[in-house]
N, C-alpha and C positions, 0 to 999 in steps of 0.2 A: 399566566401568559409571560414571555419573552419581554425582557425588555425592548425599545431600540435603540439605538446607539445616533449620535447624530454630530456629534464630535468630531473631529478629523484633527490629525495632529501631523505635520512632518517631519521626520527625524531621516536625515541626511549623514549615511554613516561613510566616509573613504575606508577603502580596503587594499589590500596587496595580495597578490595571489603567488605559488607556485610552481610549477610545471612538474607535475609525481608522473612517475611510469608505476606499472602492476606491483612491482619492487619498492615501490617508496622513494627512491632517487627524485632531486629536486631542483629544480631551475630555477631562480630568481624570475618574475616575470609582472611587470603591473599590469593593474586591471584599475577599472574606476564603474564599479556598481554601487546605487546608490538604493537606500532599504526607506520606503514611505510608507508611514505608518496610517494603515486603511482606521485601525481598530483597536482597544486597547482593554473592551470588556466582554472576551470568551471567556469560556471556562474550558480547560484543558483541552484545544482542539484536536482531532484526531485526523481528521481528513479531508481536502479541501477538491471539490469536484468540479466539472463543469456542467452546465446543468443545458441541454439538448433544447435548441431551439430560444434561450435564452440569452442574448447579447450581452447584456448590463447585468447579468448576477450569478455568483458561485454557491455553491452550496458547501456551508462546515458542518462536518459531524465533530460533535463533544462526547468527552465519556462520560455523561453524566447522562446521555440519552438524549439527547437536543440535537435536530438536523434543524440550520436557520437557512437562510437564502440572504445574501449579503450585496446591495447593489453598490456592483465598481462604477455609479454615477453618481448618487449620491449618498457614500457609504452608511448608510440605515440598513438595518438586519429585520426580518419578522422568520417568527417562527414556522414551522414547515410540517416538525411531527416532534411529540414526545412519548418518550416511551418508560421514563424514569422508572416507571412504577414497575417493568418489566426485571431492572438491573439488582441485585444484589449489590447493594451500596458498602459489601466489603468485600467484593470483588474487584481487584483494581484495573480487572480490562475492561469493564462497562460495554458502550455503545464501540465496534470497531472500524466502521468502514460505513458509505453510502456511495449507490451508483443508480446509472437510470437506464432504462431500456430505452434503446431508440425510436421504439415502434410507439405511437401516440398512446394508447391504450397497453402498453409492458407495463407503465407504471413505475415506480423510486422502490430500490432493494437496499436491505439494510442489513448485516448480521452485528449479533453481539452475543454477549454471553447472559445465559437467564441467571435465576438467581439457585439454581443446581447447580450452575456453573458447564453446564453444558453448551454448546457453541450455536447459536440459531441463525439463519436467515429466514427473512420477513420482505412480506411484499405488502407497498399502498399503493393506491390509486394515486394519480397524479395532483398533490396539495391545488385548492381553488383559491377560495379566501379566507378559510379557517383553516387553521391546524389541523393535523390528525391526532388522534392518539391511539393506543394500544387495539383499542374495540375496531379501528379500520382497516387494521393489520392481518394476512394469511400468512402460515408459518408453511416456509417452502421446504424445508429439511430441515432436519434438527439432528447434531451427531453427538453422541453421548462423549463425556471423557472422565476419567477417573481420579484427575489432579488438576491444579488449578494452572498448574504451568501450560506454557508452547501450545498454544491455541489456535496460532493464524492468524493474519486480519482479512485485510482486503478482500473486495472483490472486482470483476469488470466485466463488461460485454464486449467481445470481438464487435467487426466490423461486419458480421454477416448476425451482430442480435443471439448468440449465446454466452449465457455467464459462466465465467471461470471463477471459482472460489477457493482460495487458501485454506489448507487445516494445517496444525502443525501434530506434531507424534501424541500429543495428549499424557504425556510421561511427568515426575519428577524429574529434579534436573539430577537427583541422585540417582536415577535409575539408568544404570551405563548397558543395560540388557534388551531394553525395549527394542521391537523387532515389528514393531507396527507401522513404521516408515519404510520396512524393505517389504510388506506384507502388502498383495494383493487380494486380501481377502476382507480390508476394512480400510476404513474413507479418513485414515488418520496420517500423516505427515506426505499428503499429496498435495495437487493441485487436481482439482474438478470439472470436468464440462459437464452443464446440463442444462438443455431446453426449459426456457421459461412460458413460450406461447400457449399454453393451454394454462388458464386461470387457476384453475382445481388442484392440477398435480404436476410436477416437472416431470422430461421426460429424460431418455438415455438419448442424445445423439449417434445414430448409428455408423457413423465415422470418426468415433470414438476409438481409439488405441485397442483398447483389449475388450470390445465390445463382442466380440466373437467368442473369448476363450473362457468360458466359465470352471471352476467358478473366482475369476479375478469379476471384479466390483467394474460393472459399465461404464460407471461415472468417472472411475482415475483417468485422468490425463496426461497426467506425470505424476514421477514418487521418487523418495528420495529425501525427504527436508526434514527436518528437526520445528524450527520455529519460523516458517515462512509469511511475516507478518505486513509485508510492503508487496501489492502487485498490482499492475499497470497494464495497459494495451496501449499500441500507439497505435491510430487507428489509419494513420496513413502508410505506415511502412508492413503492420501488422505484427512487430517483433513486440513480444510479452514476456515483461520483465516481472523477475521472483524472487523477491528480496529475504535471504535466510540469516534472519539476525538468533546465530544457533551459539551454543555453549562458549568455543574458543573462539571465533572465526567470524567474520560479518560477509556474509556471501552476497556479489550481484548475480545472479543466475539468467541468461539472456532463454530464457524457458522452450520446448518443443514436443510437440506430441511424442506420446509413449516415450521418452526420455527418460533416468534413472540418476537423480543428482546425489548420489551416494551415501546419504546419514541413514544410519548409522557406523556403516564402515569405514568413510572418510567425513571429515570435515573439510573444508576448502579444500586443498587438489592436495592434501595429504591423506595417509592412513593410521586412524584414530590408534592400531594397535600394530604395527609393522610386524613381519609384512600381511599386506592383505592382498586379497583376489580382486583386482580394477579393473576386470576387463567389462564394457559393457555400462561404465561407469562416468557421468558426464560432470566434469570439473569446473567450477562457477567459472565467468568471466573473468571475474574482479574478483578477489578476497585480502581483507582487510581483519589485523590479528585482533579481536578485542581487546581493550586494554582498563575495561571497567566493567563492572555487572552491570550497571545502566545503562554503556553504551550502544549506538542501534546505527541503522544507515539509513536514513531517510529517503527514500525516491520520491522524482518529484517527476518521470518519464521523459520523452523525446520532447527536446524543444522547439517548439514548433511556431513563435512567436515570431515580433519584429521587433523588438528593442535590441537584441543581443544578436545580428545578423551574424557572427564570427563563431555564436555557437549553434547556428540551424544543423538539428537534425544531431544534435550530442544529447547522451545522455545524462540528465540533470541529479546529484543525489546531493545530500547530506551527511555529514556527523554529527549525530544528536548533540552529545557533549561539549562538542569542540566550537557549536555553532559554524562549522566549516563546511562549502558549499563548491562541488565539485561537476567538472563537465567529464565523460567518458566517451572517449570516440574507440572502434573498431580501425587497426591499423594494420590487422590483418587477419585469416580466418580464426575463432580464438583468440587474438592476441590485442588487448587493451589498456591504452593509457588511460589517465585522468589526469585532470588540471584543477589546481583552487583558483578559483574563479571571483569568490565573496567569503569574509569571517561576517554573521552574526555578534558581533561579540558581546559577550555575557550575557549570553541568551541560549537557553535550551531547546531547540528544535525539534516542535512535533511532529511537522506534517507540512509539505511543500507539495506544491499542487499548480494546474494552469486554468486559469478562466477560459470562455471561449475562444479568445482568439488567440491564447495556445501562451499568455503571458503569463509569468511566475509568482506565484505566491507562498510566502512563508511562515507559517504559524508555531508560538511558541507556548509551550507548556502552563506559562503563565497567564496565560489568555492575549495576549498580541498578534496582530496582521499586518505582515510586511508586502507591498508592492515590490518586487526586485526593480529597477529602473537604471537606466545609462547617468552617471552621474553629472 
């Protein structure tokens, strides 16, 4: 069993922020957000949710296979599901994502990678007062890949109750050929729709993109990504964000049915091998150059909270690395600023996330949970 955690500790960190355009140009500009420390014994958290009908508590996925429920009343954690025995403990993507159906009976979805290294999602019943583990689990799809790399993570339900799921190309990062990302014909570097309501089996939504044209795969929604590891729905505006943390490039992708985000022929809104064919080819919002093999962009979605009224309705992300925590507004069609808003500092940023009433939270590698807060 889980421990629980019963500690609370406050760390009150001042920050400075910048004013960056799509380009990087920068404006001096203060800010005063303050970082309260919920939690300080996860283990490597992955994703922080909010959990449907539930006021007082988030749900963290760890990559070690542990979904907890965390109450923002009186920060104590209990366990929800483990799956450890499922993961390949030398597999370093483990457990990647959790989300919940809004329908009382959808149930809490999970993907991760088994220990083939293959990419699963997994469906439980809605946790009562014991844990689940692996035995209450149905396996919803399962897609094969042939390397350990660009997997995907996330996943989410629209606001009409169907899941969108990430894969990423399933390649080496040395394989500069793969063609599985522009290929209609297998469920690897897209984005997914597919009906959960039938218990047994998912189905094809029939207002699916290329539901009509066989033989393209029912389920692609969009295609196009490399390593689409970060995705989000905002459930009030409906904009679904696909975060392509691929080779050079850290893509935000503001995502759309039957859409074609370019990997392998471009990465962010250039041409991997000049010149290329772009027509028909849809160039992230935001892209940011890598500047480390670790580094990653964290989405934490539309803010939709009340502590930060200056940033309703921006979109929230991260630098893993930098611990740099960023707003991105739409300033015209296509065309996107961002602002740093809060430094983390000396802290590695897993996974940023909102409880139910839409307030931020930040999770670090090290096992740490920050409340974002007005300082």
């Amino acid at each position: 069993m889980r421990r629980s955690v019963g500690l609370v500790a406050a760390a009150l960190v001042l920050v400075s922020s910048a004013c960056t355009s799509a380009h990087g140009d920068q404006t001096p500009k203060a800010a005063k957000v303050a970082f309260e420390l919920i939690s300080d014994d996860l283990d490597h958290p992955v994703q922080i949710a909010p959990i449907p009908g539930d006021s007082t508590g988030i749900a963290i996925a760890e990559r070690s296979g542990l979904v907890l429920r965390l109450s923002t009343k009186d920060k104590t954690t209990e366990e929800l599901i483990d799956i450890e025995d499922l993961i390949n403990s030398k597999q370093p993507r483990g457990l990647l994502g959790v989300t919940f159906s809004a329908a009382k009976s959808g149930g809490l979805f999970i993907n991760y990678i088994d220990t083939q290294g293959d990419l699963v999602v997994g469906r439980f019943p809605r946790p009562e007062k014991e844990p689940l583990d692996e035995n209450s689990m149905s396996v919803v799809i399962k897609i094969a890949h042939i390397s350990r790399n660009d997997h995907g993570s996330q996943m989410a339900f629209t606001s009409d109750d169907v899941l969108l799921i990430s894969t990423g190309d399933g390649q080496a990062r040395t394989d500069t050929n793969t063609q599985s990302a522009q290929s209609k014909t297998t469920l690897l570097g897209k984005a997914l729709r597919i009906n959960t309501r039938n218990p047994t089996r998912y189905e094809v939504p029939q207002d699916n993109p290329f539901v009509s044209q066989p033989p393209t795969l029912g389920e692609i929604w969009a295609l196009g990504f490399q390593n689409p590891d970060q995705l989000s729905v905002d459930q009030q505006s409906g904009r679904i964000v696909v975060v392509d943390n691929s080779s050079s490039v850290l893509e935000i992708n503001i995502a759309q049915s039957g859409q074609n985000y370019g990997w392998n022929i471009m990465e962010g809104s250039s041409c991997r091998t000049p010149p290329c064919a772009t027509q028909g080819l849809t160039p992230p919002a935001i892209s940011i150059p890598r500047t480390s093999k670790s580094s990653q962009i964290i989405s934490g979605g539309f803010y939709r909270g009340a502590h930060f009224p200056n940033l309703a309705g921006q979109l929230i992300f991260a630098e893993s690395e930098s611990g740099r925590i960023y707003a991105a507004k739409e300033v015209s069609p296509q065309a996107w600023t961002y602002t740093e808003v809060a430094t983390l500092s000396g802290e590695r940023i897993s996974a940023l996330g909102q409880g139910a009433g839409g307030e931020l939270y930040a999770a670090t590698s090290n096992g740490s949970l920050f409340q974002l807060k007005p300082e």
